[in-house]
C-alpha positions as CSV (number, residue, x, y, z in Angstrom):
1,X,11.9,9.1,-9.4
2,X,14.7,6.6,-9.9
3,X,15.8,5.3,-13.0
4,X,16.7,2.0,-11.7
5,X,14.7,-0.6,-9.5
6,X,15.6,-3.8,-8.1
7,X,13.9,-7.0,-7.2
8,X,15.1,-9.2,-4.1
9,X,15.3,-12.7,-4.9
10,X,14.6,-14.6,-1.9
11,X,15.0,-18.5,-1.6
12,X,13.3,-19.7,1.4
13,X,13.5,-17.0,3.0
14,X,16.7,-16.2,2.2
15,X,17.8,-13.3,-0.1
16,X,20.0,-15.1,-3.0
17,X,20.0,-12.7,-5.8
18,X,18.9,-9.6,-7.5
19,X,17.2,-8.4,-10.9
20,X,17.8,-4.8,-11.9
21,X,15.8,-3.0,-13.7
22,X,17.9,-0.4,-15.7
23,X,17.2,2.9,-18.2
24,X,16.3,1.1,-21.8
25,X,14.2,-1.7,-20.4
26,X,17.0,-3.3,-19.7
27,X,16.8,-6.3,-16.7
28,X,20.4,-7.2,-15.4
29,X,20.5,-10.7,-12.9
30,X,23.2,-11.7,-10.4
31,X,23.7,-13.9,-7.6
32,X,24.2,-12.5,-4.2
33,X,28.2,-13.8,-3.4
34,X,27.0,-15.1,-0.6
35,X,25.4,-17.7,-2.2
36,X,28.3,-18.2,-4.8
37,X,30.2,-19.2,-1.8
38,X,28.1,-21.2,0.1
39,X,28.9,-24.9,-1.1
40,X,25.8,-25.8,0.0
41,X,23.5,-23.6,-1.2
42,X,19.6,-24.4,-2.1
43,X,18.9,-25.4,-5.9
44,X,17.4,-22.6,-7.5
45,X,17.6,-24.1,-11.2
46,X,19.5,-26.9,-13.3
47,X,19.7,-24.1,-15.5
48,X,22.1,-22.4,-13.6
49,X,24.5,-25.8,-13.5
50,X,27.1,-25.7,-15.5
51,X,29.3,-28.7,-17.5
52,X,31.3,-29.7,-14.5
53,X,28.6,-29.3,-12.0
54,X,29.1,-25.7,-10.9
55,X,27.4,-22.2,-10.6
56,X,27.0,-20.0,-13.7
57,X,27.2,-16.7,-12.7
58,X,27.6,-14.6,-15.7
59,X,24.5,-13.6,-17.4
60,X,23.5,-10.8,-20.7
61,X,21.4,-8.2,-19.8
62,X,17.9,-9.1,-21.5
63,X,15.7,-6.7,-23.3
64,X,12.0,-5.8,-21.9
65,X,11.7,-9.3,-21.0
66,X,13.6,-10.6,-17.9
67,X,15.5,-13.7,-17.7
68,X,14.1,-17.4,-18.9
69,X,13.7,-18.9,-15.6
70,X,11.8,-15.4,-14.1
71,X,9.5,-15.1,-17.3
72,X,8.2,-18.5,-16.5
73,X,6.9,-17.7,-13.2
74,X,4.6,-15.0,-15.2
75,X,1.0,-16.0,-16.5
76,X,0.7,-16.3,-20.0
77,X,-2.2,-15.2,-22.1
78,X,-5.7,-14.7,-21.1
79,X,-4.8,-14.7,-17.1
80,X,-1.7,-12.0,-17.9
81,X,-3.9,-10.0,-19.6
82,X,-6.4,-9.8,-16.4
83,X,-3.9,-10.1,-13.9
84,X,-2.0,-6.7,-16.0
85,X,-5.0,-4.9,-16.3
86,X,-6.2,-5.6,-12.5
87,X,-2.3,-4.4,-11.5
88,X,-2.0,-1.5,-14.0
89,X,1.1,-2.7,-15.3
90,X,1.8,-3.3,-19.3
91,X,1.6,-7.0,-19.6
92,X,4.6,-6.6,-22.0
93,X,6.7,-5.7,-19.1
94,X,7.9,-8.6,-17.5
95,X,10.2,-6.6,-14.3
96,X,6.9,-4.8,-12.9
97,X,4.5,-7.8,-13.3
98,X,6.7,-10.0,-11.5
99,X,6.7,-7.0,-9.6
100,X,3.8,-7.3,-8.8
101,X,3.3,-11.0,-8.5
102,X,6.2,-11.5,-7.0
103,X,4.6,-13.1,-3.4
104,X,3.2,-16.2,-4.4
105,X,5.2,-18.0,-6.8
106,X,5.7,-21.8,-7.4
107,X,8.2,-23.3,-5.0
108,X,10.4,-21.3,-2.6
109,X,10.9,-18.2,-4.8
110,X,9.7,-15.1,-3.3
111,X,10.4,-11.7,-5.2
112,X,10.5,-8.3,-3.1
113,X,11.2,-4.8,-4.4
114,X,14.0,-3.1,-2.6
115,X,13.0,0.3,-0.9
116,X,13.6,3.5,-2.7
117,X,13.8,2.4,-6.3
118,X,11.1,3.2,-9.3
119,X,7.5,2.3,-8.8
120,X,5.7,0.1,-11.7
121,X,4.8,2.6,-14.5
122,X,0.9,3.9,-14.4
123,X,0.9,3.2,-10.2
124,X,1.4,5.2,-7.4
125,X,2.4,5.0,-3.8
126,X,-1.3,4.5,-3.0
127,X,-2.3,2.0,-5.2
128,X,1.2,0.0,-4.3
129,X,0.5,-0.3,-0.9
130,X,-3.4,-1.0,-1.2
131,X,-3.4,-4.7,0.0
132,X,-5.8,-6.0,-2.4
133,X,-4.5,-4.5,-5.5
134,X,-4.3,-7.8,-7.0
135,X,-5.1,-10.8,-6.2
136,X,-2.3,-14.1,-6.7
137,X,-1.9,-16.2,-9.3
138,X,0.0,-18.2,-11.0
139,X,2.1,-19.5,-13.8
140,X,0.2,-20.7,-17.1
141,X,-2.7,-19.9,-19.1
142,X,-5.9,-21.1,-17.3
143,X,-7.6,-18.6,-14.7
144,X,-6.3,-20.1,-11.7
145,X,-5.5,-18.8,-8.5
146,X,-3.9,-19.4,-4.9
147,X,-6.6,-20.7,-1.8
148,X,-6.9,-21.3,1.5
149,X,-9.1,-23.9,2.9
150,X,-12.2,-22.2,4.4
151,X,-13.2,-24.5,6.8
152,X,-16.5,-24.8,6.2
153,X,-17.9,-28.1,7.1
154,X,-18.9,-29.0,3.1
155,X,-15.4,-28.0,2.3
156,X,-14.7,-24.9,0.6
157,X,-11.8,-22.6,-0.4
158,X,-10.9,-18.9,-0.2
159,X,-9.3,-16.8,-2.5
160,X,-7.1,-14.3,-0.2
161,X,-7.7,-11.0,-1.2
162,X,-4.2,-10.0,0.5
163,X,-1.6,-11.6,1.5
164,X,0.1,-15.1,-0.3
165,X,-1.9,-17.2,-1.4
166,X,-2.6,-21.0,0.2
167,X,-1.7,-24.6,0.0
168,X,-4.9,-25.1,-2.9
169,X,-4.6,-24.1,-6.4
170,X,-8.5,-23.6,-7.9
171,X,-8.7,-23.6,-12.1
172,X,-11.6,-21.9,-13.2
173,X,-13.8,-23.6,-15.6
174,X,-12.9,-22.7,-19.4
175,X,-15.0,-19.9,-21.0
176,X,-13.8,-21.5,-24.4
177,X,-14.4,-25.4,-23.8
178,X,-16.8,-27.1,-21.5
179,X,-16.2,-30.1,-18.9
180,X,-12.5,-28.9,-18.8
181,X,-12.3,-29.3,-14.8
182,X,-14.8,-32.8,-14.9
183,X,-12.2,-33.6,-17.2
184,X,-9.0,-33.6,-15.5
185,X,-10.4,-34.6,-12.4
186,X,-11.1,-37.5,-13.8
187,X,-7.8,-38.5,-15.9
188,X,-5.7,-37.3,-12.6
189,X,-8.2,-39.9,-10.4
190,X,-7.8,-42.7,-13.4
191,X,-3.6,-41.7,-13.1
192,X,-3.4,-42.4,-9.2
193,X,-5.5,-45.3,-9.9
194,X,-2.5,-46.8,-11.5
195,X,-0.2,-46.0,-9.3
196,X,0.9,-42.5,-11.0
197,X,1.8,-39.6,-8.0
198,X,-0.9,-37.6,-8.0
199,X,-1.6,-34.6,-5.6
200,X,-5.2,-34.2,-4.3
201,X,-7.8,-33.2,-6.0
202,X,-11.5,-32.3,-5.7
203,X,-14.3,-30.6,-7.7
204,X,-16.2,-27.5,-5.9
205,X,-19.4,-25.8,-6.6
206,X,-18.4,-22.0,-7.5
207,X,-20.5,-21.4,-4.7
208,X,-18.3,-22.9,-2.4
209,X,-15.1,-21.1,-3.5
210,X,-14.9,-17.2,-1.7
211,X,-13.5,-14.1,-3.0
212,X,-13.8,-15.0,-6.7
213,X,-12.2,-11.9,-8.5
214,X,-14.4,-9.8,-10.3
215,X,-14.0,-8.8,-13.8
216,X,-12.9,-13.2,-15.1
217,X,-16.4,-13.5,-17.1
218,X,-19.2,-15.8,-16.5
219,X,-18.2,-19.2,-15.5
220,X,-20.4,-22.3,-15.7
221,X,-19.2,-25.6,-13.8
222,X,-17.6,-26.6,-11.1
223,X,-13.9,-26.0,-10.5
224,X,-11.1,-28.3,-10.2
225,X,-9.2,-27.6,-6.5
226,X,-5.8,-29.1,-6.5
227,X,-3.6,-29.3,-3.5
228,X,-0.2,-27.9,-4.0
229,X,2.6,-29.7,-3.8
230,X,5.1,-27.5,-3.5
231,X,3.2,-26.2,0.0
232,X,3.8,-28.5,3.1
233,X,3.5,-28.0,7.1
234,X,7.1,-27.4,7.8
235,X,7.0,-24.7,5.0
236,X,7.3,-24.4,0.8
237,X,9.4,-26.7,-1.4
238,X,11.2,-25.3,-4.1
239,X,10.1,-27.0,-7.9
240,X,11.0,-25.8,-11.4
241,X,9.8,-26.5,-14.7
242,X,11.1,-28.0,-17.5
243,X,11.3,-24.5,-19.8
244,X,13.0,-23.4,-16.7
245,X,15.6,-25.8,-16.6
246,X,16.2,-25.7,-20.2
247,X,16.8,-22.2,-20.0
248,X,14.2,-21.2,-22.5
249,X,10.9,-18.2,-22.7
250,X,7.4,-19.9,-22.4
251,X,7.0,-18.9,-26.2
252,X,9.3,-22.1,-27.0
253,X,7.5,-24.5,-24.5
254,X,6.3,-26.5,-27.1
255,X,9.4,-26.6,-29.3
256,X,12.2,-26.1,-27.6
257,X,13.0,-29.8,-26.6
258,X,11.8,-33.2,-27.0
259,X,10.5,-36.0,-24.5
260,X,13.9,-37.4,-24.7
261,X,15.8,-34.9,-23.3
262,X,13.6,-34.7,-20.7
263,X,14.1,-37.8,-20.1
264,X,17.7,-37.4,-20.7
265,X,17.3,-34.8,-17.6
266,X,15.4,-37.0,-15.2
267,X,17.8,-40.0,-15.3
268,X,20.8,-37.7,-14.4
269,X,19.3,-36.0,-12.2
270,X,16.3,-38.0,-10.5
271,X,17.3,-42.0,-11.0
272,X,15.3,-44.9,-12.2
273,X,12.7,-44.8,-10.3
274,X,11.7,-40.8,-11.7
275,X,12.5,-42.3,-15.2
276,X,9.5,-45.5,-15.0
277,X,7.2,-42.6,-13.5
278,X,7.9,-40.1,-16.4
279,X,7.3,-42.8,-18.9
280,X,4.3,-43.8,-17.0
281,X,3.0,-40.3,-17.2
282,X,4.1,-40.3,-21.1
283,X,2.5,-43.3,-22.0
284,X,-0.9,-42.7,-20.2
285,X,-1.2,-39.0,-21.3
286,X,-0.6,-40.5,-25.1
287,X,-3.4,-43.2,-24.2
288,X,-5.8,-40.7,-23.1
289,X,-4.8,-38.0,-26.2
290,X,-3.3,-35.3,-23.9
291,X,-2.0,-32.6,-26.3
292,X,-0.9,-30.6,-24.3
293,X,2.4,-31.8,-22.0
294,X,4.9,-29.2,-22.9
295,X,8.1,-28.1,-21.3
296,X,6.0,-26.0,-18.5
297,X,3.6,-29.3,-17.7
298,X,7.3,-31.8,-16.1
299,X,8.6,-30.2,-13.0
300,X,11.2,-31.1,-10.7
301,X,11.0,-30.6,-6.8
302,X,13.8,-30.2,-4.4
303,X,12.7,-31.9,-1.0
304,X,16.0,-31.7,0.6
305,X,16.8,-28.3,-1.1
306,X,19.7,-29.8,-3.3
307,X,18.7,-32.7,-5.2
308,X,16.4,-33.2,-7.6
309,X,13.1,-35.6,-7.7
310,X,10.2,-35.6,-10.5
311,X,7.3,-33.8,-9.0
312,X,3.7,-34.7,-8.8
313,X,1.6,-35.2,-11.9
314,X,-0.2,-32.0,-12.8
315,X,-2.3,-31.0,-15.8
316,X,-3.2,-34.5,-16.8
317,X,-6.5,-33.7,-19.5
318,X,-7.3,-35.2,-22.8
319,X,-7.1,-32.6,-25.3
320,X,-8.5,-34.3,-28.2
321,X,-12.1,-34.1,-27.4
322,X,-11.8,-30.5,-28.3
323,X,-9.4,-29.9,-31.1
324,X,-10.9,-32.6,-34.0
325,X,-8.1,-34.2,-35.6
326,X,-5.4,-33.9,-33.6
327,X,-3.5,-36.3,-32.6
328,X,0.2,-35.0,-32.3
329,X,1.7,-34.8,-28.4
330,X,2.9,-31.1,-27.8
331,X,6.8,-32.4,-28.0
332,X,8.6,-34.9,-30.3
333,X,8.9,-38.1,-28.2
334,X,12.1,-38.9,-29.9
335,X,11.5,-38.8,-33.4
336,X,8.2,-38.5,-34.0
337,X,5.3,-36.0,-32.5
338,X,2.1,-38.4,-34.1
339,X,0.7,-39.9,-31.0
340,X,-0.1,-42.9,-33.2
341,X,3.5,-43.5,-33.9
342,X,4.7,-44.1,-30.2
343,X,5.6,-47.7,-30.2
344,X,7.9,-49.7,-28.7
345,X,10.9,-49.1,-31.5
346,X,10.1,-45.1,-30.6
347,X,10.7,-45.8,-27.0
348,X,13.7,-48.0,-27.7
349,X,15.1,-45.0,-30.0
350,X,14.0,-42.7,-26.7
351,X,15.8,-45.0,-24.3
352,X,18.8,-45.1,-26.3
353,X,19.5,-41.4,-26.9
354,X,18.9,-40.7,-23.4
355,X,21.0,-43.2,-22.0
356,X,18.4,-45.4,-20.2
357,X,18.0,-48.4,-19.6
358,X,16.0,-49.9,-22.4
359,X,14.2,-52.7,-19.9
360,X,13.6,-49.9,-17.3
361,X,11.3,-47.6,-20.1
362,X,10.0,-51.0,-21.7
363,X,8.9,-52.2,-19.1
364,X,7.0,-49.2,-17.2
365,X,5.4,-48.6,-20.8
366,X,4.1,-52.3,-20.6
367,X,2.9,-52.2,-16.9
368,X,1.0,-48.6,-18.3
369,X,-0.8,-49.9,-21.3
370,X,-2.0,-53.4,-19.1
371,X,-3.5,-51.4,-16.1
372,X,-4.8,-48.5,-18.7
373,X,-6.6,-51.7,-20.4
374,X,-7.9,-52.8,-17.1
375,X,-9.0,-50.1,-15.3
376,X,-10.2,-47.3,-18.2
377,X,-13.2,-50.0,-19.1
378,X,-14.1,-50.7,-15.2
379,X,-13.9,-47.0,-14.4
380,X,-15.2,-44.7,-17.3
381,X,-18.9,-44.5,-16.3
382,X,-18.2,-43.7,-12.5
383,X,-16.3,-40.1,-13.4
384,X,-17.9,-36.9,-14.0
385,X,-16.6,-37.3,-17.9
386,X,-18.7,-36.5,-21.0
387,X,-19.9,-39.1,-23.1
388,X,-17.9,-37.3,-26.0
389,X,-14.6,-37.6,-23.9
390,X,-15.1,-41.0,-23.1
391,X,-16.0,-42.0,-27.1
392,X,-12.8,-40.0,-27.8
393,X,-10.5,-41.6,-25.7
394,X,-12.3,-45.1,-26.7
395,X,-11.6,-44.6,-30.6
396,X,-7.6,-42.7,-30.3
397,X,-6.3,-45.5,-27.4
398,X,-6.1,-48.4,-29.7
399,X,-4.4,-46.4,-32.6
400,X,-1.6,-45.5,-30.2
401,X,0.6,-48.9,-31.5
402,X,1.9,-49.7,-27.6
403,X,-2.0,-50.3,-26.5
404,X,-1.7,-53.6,-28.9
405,X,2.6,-54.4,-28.7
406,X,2.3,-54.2,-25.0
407,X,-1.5,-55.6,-24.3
């Protein structure tokens, strides 16, 4: 068998780089010089920008674990540990699971193994080329899962037992916390309410949602279906997170940077007008107590295959229903984490040390809070929330201070 295996990194379509797998666990990356050259080459990651605008194109081996911006596009958690098991791959090793999962990936990133190198450890030729060895995922800790519309007149959505998966992402209700799908269904619908960009959503019966893997538990609920953004007609569109364009494992998602330099990020990058929607986004996940935005919940998409724009909303929830007493956002907005210490002198100190305009944040924050304060009151009772969500949000808004400085 061969000591060494390598991974085909293919960007639309086109083959960019490599990952090589050597003796030691070792996992070497390079870019194909091909792309080096080309002057106009597709994005792959702001990571890989350097100071003055160009490609960096030395990198350290890494150890077990392969590169940053690869270990992202891996599950974490719960859905590793199936998606491992179901693949007969150690979850620990990062190479053979994006090995393995290498075919449906967010954005334009496909990964293929090169012929004639090492297999995964604990599979054989047989089990490698058994079509429905595993079925896709992707990146994150909820069960979710690629799908294809069904066509069923209700609706409905298939999970493809071969192949990539669709244009839907399904997320499974929690086994841990109920109403988590009702939940963000209805804080993404209250989000493109007030103008946010939101992709579509829907709420589905299990029953109509086919080829459910086996072996994920008993669920009870319906699932949240969301359409994927980074899936259109004319083909996929390439998006990153933020832990990927900070350069950083999913371990540090929730400490390796700040809402500032974000923000810092999207108004070099993306302009003004991704800047009032990130602090749109900031401000109404803060109103609603969502916990949870870390690095891997901002992306960026790359709809001409160069240039940067902020992508769809995704993930939008309030977490403090079910963690009692919490009330700290998953990343330091600029100074502070307490969600009941974002006011406007936080978002001034924000603005300032990410060189934006302070009227442009100000201002979005202000048009936020107002349409929060008319819509949240009109629309509570006609979304598939809990009454315990609804008295949660009710009693953490108004200790935010922006829901009074900017009423």
């Amino acid at each position: 068998m061969p000591d060494v295996s390598i991974l085909d990194v293919r960007l639309y379509g086109r083959s960019i780089a490599t990952l090589t797998h050597l003796q030691g666990d070792r996992t070497i990356f390079a870019f194909n010089e091909d792309y080096v050259a080309d002057e106009n080459r597709p994005t792959l990651s702001l990571s890989f920008k350097d100071d003055l605008g160009g490609l960096i194109t030395d990198f350290k081996p890494t150890q077990r674990v392969i590169p940053p911006f690869f270990s992202n596009l891996l599950p974490e958690g719960q859905l590793r540990r199936y998606l491992a098991d179901r693949a007969g791959v150690n979850q620990q090793r990062e190479f053979f699971l994006l090995w393995m999962l290498g075919r449906d990936l967010p954005g334009a990133l496909e990964i293929h193994p090169l012929e004639g190198g090492a297999i995964p450890p604990a599979q054989d030729e047989a089990e490698m080329n058994r079509p429905n060895a595993l079925r896709f995922s992707l990146a994150g800790i909820q069960l979710k899962f690629s799908a294809l519309a069904n066509g069923h007149k209700g609706g409905g959505l298939t999970i493809p037992a071969q192949g990539v998966g669709g244009s839907w992402i399904v997320k499974l209700p929690s086994q841990q916390f109920s109403g988590v799908p009702e939940n963000e269904f209805s804080m993404m619908t209250l989000a493109r309410m007030m103008g946010m960009d939101v992709p579509e959503i829907q709420l589905l019966d299990l029953e109509a949602i086919q080829g459910l893997p086996e072996g994920i538990g008993e669920l009870k609920g319906p699932a949240l279906a969301v359409s994927r953004f980074d899936r259109t007609p004319e083909g996929p569109v390439h998006i990153e997170d933020f832990a990927q364009i900070f350069g950083v494992f999913p371990d540090d998602k929730y400490k390796a940077a700040s809402y500032r330099n974000i923000a810092t990020v999207i108004g070099i990058e993306a302009g003004d007008a991704a800047v009032s929607e990130f602090i749109r986004r900031l401000v109404f996940s803060t109103l609603i107590g969502n916990g949870d935005m870390h690095l891997k919940n901002w992306s960026l998409i790359y709809p001409d295959k160069r240039n940067a724009a902020l992508s769809p909303a995704y993930d939008l929830l309030s977490t403090i229903p079910y963690i009692a007493g919490e009330d700290t956002a998953a990343l330091n907005y600029s100074r502070t984490k307490k969600m009941a210490e974002l006011s406007t002198d936080e978002l001034k100190h924000l603005a300032a040390k990410s060189h934006l305009p302070e009227k442009l944040v100000l201002d979005a924050a202000r048009e936020t809070v107002q349409t929060f304060r008319d819509i949240w009151p009109a629309e509570k009772a006609n979304l598939p929330l809990a009454a315990s969500v609804i008295e949660a949000v009710e009693t953490h808004a108004p200790k935010v201070p922006l829901y009074e400085e900017l009423r």
